[in-house]
CHARMM-style PDB file with segment names, atoms N, HN, CA, C and O in Angstrom:
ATOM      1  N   UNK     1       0.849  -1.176   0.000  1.00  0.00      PROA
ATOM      2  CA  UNK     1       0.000   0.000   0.000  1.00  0.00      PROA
ATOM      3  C   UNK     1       0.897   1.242   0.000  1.00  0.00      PROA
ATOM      4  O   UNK     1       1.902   1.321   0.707  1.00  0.00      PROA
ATOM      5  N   UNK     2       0.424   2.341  -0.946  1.00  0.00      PROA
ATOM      6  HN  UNK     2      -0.392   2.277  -1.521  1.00  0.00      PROA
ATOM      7  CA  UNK     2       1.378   3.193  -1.071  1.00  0.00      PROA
ATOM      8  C   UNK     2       0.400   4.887   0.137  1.00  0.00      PROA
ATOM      9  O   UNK     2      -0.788   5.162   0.304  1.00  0.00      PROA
ATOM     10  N   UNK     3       1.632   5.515   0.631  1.00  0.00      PROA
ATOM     11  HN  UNK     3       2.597   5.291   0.495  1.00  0.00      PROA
ATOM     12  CA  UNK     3       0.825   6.681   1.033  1.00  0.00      PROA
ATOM     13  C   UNK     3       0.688   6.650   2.825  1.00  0.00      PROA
ATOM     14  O   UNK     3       1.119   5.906   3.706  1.00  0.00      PROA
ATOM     15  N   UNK     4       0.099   7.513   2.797  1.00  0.00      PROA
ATOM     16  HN  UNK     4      -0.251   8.117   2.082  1.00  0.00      PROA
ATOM     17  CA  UNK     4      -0.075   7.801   4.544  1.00  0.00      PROA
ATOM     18  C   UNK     4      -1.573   7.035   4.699  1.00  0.00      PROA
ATOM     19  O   UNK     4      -2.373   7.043   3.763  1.00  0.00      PROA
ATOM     20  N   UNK     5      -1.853   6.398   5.934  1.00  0.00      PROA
ATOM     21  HN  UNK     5      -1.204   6.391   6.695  1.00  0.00      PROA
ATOM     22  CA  UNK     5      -3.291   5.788   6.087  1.00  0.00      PROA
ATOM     23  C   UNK     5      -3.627   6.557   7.677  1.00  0.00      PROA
ATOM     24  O   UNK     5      -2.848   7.164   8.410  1.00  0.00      PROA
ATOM     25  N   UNK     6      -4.776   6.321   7.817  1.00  0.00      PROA
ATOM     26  HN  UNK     6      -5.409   5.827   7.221  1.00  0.00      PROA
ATOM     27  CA  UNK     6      -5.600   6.846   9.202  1.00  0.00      PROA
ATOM     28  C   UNK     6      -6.338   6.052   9.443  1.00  0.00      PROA
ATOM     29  O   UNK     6      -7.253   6.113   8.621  1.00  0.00      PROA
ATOM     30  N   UNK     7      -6.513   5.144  10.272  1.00  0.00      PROA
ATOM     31  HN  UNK     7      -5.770   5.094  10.940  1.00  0.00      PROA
ATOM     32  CA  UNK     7      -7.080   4.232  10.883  1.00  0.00      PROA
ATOM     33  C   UNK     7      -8.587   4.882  11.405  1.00  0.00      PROA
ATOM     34  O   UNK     7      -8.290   5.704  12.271  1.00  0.00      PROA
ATOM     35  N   UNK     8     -10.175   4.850  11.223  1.00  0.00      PROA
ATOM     36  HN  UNK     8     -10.416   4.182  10.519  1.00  0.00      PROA
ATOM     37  CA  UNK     8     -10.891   5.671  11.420  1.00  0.00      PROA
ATOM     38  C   UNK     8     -11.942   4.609  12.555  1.00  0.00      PROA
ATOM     39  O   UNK     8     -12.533   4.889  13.598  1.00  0.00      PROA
ATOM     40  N   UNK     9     -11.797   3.132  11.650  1.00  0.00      PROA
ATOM     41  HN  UNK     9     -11.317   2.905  10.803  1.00  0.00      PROA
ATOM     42  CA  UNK     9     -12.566   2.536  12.525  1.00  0.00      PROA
ATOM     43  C   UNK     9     -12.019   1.273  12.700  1.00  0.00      PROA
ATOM     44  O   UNK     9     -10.967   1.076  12.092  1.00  0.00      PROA
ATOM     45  N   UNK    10     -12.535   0.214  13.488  1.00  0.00      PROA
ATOM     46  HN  UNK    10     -13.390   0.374  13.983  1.00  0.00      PROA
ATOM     47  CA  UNK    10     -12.083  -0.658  13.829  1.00  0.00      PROA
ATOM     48  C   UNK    10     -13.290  -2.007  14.312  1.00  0.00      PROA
ATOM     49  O   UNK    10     -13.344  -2.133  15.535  1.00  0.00      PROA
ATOM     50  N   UNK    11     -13.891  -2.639  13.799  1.00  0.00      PROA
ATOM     51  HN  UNK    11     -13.847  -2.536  12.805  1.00  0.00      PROA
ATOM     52  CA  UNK    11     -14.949  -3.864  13.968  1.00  0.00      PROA
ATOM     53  C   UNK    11     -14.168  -5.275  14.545  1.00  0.00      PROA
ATOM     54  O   UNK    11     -13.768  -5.876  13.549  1.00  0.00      PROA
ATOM     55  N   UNK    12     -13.795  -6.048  15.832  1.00  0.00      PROA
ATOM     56  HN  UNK    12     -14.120  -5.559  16.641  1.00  0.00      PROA
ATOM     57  CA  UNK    12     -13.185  -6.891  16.044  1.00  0.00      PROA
ATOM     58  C   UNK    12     -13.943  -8.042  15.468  1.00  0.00      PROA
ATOM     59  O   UNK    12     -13.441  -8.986  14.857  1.00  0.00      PROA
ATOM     60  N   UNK    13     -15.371  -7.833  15.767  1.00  0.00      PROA
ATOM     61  HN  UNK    13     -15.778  -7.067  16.264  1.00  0.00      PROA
ATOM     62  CA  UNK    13     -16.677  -8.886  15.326  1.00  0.00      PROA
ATOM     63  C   UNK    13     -16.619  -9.021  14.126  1.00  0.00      PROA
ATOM     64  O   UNK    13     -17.064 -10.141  13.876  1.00  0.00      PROA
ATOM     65  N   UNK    14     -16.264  -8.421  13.055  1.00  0.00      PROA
ATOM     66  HN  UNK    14     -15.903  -7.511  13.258  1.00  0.00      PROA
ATOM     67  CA  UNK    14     -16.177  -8.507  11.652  1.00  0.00      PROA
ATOM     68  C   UNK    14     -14.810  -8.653  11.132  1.00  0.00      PROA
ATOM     69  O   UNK    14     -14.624  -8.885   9.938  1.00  0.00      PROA
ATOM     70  N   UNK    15     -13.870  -8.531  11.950  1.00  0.00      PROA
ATOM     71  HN  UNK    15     -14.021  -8.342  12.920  1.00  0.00      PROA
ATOM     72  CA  UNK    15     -12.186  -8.694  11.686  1.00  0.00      PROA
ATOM     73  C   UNK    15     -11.850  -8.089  10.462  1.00  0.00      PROA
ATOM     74  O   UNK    15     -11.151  -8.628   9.605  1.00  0.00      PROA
ATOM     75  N   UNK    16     -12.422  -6.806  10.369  1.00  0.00      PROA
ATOM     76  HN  UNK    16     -12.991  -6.368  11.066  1.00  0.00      PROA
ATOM     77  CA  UNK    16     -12.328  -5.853   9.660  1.00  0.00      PROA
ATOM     78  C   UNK    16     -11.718  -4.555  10.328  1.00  0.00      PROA
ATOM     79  O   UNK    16     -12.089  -4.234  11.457  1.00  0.00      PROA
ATOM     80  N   UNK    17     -10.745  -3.779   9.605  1.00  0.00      PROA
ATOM     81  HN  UNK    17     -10.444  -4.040   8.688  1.00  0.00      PROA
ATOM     82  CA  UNK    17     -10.685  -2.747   9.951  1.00  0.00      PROA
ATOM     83  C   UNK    17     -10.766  -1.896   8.947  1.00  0.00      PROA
ATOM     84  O   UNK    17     -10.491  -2.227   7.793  1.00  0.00      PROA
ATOM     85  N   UNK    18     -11.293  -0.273   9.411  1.00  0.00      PROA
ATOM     86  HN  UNK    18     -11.516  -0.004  10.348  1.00  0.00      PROA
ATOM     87  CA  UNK    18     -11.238   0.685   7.681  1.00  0.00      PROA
ATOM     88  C   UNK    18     -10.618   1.932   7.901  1.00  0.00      PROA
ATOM     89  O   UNK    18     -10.911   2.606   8.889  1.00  0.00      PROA
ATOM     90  N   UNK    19      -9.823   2.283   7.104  1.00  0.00      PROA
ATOM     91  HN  UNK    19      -9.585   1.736   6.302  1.00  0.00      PROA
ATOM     92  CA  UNK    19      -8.585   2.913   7.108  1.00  0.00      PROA
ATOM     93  C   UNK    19      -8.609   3.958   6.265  1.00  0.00      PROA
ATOM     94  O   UNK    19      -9.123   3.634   5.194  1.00  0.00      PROA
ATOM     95  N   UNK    20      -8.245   5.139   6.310  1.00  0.00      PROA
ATOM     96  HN  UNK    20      -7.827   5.403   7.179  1.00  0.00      PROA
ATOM     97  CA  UNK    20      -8.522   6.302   5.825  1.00  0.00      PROA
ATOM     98  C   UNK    20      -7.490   6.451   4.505  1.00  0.00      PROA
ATOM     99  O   UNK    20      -6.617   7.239   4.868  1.00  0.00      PROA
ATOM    100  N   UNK    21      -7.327   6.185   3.651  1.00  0.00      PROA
ATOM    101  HN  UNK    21      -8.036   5.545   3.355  1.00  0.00      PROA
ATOM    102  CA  UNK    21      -5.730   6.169   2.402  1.00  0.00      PROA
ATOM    103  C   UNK    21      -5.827   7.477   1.864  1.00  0.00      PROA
ATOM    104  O   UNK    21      -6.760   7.928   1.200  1.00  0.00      PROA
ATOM    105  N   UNK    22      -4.452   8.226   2.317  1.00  0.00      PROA
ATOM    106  HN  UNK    22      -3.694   7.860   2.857  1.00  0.00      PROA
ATOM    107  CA  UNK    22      -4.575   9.500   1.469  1.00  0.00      PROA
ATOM    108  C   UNK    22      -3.250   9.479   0.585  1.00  0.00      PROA
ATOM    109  O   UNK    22      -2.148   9.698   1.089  1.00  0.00      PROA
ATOM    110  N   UNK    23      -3.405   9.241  -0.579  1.00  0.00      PROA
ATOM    111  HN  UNK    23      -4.299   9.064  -0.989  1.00  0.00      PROA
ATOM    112  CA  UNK    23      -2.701   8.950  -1.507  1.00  0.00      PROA
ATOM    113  C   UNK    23      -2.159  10.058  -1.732  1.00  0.00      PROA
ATOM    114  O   UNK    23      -2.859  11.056  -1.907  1.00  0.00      PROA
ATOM    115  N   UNK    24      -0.177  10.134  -1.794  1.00  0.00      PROA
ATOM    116  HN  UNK    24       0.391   9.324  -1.652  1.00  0.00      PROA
ATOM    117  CA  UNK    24       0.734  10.963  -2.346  1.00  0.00      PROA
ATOM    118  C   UNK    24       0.387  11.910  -3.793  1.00  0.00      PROA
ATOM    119  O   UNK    24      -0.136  11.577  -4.857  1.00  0.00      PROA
ATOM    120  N   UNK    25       0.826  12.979  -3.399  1.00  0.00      PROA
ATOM    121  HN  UNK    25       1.251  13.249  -2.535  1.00  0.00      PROA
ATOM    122  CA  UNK    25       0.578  13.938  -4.712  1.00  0.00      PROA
ATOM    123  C   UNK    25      -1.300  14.094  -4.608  1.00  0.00      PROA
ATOM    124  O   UNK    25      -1.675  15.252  -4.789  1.00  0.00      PROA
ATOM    125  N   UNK    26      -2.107  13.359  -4.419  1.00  0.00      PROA
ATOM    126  HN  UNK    26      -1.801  12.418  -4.272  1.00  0.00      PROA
ATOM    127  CA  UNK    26      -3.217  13.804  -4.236  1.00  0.00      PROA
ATOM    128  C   UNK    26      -3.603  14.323  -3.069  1.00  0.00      PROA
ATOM    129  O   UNK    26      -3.745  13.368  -2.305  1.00  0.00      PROA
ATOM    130  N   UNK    27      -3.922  15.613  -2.359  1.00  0.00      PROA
ATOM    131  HN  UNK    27      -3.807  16.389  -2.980  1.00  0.00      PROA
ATOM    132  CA  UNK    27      -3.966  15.912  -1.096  1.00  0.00      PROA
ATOM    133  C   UNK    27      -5.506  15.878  -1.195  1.00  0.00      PROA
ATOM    134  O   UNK    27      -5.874  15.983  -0.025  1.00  0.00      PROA
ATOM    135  N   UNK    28      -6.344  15.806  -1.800  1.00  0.00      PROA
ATOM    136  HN  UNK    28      -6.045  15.721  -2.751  1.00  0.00      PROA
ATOM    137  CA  UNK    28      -8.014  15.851  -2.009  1.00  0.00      PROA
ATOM    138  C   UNK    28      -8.618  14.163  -1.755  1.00  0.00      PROA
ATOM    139  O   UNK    28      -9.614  13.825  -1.116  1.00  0.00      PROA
ATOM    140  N   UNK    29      -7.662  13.316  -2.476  1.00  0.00      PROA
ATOM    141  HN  UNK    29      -6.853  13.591  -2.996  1.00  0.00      PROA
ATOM    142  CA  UNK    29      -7.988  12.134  -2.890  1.00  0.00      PROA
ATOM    143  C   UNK    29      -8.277  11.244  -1.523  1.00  0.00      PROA
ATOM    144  O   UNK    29      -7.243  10.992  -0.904  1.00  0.00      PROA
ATOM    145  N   UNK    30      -9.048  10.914  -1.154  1.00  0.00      PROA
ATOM    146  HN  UNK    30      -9.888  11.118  -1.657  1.00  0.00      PROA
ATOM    147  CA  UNK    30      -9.380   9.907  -0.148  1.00  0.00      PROA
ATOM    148  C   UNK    30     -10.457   8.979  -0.222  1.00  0.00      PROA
ATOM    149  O   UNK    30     -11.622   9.183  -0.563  1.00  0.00      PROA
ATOM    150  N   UNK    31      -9.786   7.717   0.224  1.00  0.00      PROA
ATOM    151  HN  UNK    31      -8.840   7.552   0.501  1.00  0.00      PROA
ATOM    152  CA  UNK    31     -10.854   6.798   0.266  1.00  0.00      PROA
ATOM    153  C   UNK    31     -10.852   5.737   1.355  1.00  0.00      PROA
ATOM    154  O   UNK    31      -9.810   5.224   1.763  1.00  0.00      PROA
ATOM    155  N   UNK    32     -12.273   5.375   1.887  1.00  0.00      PROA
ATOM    156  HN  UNK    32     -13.120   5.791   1.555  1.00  0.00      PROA
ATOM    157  CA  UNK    32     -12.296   4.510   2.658  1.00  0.00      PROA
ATOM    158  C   UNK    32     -12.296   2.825   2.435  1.00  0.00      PROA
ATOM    159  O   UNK    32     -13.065   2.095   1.810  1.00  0.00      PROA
ATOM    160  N   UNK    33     -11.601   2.665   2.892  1.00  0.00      PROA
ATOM    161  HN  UNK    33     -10.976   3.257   3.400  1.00  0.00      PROA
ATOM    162  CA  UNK    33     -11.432   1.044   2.300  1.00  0.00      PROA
ATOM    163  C   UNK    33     -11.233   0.134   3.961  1.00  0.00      PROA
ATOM    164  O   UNK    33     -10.900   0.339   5.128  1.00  0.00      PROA
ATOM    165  N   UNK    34     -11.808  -1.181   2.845  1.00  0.00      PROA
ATOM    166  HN  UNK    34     -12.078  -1.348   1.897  1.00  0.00      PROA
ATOM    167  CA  UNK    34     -11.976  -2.156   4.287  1.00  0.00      PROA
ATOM    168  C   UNK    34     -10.947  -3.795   4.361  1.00  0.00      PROA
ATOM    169  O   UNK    34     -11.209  -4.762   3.645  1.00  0.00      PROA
ATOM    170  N   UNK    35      -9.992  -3.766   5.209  1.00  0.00      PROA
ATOM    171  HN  UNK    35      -9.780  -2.981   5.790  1.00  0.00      PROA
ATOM    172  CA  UNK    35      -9.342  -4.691   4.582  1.00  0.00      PROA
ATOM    173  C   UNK    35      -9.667  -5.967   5.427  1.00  0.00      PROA
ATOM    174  O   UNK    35     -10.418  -5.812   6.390  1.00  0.00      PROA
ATOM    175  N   UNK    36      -9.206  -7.131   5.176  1.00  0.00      PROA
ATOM    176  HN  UNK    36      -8.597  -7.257   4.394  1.00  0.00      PROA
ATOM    177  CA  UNK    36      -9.426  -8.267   5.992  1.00  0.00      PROA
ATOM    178  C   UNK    36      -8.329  -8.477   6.827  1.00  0.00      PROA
ATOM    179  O   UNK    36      -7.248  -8.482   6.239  1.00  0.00      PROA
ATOM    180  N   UNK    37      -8.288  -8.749   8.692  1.00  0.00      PROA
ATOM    181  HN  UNK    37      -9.166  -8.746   9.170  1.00  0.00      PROA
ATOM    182  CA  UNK    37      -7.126  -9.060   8.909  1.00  0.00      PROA
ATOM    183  C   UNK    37      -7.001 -10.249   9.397  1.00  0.00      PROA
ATOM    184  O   UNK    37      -7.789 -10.887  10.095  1.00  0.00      PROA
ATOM    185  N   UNK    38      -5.698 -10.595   8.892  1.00  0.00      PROA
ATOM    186  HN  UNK    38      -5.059 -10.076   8.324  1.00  0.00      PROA
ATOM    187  CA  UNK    38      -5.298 -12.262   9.584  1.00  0.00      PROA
ATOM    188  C   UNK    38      -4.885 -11.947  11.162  1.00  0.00      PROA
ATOM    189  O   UNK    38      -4.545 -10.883  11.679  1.00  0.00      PROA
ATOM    190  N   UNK    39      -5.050 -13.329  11.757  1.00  0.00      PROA
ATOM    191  HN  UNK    39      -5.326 -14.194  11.337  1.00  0.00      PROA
ATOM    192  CA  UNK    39      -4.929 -12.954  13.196  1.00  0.00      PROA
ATOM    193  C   UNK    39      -3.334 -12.395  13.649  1.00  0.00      PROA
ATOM    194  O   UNK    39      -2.991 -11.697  14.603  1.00  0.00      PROA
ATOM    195  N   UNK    40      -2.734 -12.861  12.815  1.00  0.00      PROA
ATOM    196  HN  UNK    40      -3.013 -13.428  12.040  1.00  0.00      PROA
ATOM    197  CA  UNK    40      -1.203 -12.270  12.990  1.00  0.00      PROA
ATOM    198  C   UNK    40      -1.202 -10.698  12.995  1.00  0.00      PROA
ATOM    199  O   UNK    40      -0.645  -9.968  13.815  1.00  0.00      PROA
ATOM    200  N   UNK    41      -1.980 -10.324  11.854  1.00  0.00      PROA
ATOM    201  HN  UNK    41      -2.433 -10.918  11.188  1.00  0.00      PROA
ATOM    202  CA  UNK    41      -2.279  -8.668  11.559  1.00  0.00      PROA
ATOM    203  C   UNK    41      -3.012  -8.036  12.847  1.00  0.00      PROA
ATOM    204  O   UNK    41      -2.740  -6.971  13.400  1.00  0.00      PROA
ATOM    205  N   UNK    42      -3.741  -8.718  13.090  1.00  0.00      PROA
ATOM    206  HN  UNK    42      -3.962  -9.583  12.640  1.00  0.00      PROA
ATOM    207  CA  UNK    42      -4.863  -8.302  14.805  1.00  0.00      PROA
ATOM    208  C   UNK    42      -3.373  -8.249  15.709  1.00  0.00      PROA
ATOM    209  O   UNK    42      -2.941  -7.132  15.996  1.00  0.00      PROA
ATOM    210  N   UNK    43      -2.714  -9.304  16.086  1.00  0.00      PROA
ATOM    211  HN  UNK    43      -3.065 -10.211  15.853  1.00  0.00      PROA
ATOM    212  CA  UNK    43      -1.734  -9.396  17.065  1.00  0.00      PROA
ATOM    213  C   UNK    43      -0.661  -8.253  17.053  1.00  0.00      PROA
ATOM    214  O   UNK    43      -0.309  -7.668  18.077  1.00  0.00      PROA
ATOM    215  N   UNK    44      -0.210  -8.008  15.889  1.00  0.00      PROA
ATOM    216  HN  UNK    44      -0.496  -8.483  15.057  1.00  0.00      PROA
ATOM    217  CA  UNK    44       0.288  -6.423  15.645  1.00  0.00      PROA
ATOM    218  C   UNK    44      -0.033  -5.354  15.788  1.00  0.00      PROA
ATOM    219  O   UNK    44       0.605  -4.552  16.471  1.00  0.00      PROA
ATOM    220  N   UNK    45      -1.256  -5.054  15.086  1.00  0.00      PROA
ATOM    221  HN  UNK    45      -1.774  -5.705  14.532  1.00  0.00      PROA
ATOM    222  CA  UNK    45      -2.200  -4.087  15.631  1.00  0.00      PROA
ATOM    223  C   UNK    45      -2.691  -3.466  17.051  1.00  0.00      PROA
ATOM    224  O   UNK    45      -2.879  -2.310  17.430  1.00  0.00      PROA
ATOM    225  N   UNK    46      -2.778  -4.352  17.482  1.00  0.00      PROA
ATOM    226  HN  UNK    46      -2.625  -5.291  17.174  1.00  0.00      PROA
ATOM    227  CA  UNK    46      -3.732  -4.182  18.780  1.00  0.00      PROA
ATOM    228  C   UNK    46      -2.972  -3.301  19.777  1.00  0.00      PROA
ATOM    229  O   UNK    46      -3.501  -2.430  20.467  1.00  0.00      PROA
ATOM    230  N   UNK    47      -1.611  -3.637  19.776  1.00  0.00      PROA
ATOM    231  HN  UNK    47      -1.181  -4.345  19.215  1.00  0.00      PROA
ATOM    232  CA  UNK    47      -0.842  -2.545  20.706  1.00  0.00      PROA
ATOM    233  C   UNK    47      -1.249  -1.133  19.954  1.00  0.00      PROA
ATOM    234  O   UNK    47      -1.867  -0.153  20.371  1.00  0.00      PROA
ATOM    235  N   UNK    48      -0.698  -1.404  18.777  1.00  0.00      PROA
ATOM    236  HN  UNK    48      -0.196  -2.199  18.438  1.00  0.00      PROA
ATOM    237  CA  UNK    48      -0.626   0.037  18.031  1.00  0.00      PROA
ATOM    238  C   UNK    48      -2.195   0.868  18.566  1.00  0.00      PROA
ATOM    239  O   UNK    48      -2.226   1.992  19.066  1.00  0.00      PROA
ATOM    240  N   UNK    49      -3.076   0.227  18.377  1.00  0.00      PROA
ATOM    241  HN  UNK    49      -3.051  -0.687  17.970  1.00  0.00      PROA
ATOM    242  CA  UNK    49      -4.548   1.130  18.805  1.00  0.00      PROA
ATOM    243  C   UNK    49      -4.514   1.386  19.936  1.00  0.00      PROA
ATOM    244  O   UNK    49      -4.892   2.510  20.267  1.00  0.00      PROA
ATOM    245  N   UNK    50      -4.123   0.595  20.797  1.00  0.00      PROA
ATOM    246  HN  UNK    50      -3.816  -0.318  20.529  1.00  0.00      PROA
ATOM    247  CA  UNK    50      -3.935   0.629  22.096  1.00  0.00      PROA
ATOM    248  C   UNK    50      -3.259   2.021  22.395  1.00  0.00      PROA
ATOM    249  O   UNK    50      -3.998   2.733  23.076  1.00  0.00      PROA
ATOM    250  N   UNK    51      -2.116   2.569  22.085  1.00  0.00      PROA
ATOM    251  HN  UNK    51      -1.516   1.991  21.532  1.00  0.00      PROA
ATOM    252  CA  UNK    51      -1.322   3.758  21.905  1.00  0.00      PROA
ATOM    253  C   UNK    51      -1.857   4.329  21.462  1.00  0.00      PROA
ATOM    254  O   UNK    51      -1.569   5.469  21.826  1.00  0.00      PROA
ATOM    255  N   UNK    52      -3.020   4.334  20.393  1.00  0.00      PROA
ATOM    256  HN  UNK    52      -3.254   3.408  20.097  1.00  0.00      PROA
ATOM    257  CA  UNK    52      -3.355   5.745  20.015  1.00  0.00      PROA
ATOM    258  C   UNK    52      -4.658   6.094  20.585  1.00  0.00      PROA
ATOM    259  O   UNK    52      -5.227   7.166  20.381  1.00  0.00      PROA
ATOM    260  N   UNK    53      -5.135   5.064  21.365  1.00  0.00      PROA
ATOM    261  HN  UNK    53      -4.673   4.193  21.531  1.00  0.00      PROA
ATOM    262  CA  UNK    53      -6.685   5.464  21.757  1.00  0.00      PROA
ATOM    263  C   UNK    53      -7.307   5.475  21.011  1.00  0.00      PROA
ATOM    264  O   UNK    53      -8.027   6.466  20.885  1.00  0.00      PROA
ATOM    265  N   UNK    54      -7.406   4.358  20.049  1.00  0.00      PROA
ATOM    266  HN  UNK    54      -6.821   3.554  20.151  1.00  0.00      PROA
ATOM    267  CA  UNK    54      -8.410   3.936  19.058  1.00  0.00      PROA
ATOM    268  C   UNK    54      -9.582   2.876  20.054  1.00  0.00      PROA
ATOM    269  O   UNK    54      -8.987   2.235  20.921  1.00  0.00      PROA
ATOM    270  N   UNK    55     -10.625   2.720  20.025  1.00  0.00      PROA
ATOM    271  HN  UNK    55     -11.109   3.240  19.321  1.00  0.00      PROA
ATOM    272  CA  UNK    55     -11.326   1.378  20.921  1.00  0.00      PROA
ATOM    273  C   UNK    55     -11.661   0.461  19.826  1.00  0.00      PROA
ATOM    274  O   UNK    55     -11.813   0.651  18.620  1.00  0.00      PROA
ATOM    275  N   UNK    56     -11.714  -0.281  20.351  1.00  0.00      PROA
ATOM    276  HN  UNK    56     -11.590  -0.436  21.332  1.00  0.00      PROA
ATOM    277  CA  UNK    56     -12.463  -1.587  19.455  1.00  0.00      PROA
ATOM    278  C   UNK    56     -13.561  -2.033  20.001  1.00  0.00      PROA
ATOM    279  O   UNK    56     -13.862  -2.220  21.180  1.00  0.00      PROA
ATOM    280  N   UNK    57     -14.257  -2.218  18.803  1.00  0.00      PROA
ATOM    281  HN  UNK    57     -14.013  -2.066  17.845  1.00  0.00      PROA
ATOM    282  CA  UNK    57     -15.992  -2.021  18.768  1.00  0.00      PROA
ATOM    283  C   UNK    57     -16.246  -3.173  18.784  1.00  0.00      PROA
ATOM    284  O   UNK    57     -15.781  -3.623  17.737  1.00  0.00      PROA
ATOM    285  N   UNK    58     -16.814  -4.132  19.465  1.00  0.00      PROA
ATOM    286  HN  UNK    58     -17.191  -3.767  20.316  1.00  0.00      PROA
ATOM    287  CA  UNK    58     -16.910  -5.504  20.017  1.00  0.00      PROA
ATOM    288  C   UNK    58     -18.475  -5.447  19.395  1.00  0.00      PROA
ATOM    289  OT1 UNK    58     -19.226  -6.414  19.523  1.00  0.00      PROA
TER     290      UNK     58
END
C-alpha cells in the first residue's frame, strides 16, 4: 500500500478494519477502504490502537 493511512474505525466482530488512504501527490484524494485481517495482523495491531486510543468495537 502506497501513502499515509488513518485508521478511522475498527470492527473486532467482523475482523475488519477501515482505514482512511490519502494517496501521495493527491492531497483531495481519499478513500475509505476495508481490509481483511489475519490474526497475525490483529496481534500487531492491537498494541498500536492501544497507543493511540483507538477502541475496538466488540
Amino acid at each position: 500500500m502506497y501513502g499515509n493511512f488513518i485508521i478511522t474505525d475498527i470492527r473486532s466482530s467482523k475482523n475488519t478494519i477501515n482505514i482512511l488512504l490519502i494517496q501521495p501527490g493527491w492531497i483531495f484524494c481519499r478513500r475509505h477502504l476495508y481490509i481483511y485481517l489475519t490474526k497475525e495482523e490483529e496481534k500487531r495491531l492491537t498494541p498500536l490502537l492501544k497507543l493511540s486510543n483507538i477502541s475496538v468495537d466488540d
